[in-house]
C-alpha positions, 0 to 999 in steps of 0.5 A: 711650369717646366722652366719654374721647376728646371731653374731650381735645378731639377732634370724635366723632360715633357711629354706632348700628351698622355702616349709619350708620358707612357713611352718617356716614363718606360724609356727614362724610368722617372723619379716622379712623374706630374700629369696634366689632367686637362690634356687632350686626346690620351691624357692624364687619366689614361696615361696614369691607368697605364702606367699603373697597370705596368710592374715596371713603371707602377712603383713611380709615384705620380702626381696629378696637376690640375686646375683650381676647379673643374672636372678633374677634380672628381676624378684625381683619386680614381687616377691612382695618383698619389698627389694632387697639385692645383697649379695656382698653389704649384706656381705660389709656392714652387720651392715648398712643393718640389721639396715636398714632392721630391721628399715623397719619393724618397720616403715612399721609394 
């Protein structure tokens, strides 16, 4: 995902799991930020609850990915992300769904 997204000329920095999305997102102060639900150890839904719970990162919008079904599906609302993105529809329509997100941030900002 992160090449597909890069090569439409967007700036991506990754995190390994949730903890660095925290420590990149206060350090870097995003745009957006997409979470990997699925990720081990401090994941997607603790990352998202502390990045929510912090004034200084809350306004950045955050936008779960997930797979096309699973358990984090359940979950996505209690997150506080803004979005959900299965990952098959991200990879099938990539250039439709970075215009919609990065509009979303415009407007919502």
């Amino acid at each position: 995902m992160r090449s597909s997204i890069e090569d439409r000329g967007y700036r991506v920095v990754e995190a390994i799991d949730g903890r660095e999305a925290v420590e990149l997102a206060t350090e870097l102060m995003p745009d957006l930020i997409l979470l990997d639900l699925s990720r081990p150890i401090f994941g997607g839904l603790k990352a998202a609850t502390e990045i929510r719970g912090d004034p200084e990162l809350c306004h950045i919008p955050i936008v779960s990915v997930i797979s096309d079904s699973g358990p984090e599906r359940d979950v996505t609302f209690a997150l506080a992300c803004d979005r959900t993105i299965y990952k098959p529809d991200m990879f099938r329509n990539m250039d439709r769904r970075l215009q919609e997100l990065t509009s979303f941030h415009i407007a919502r900002g």
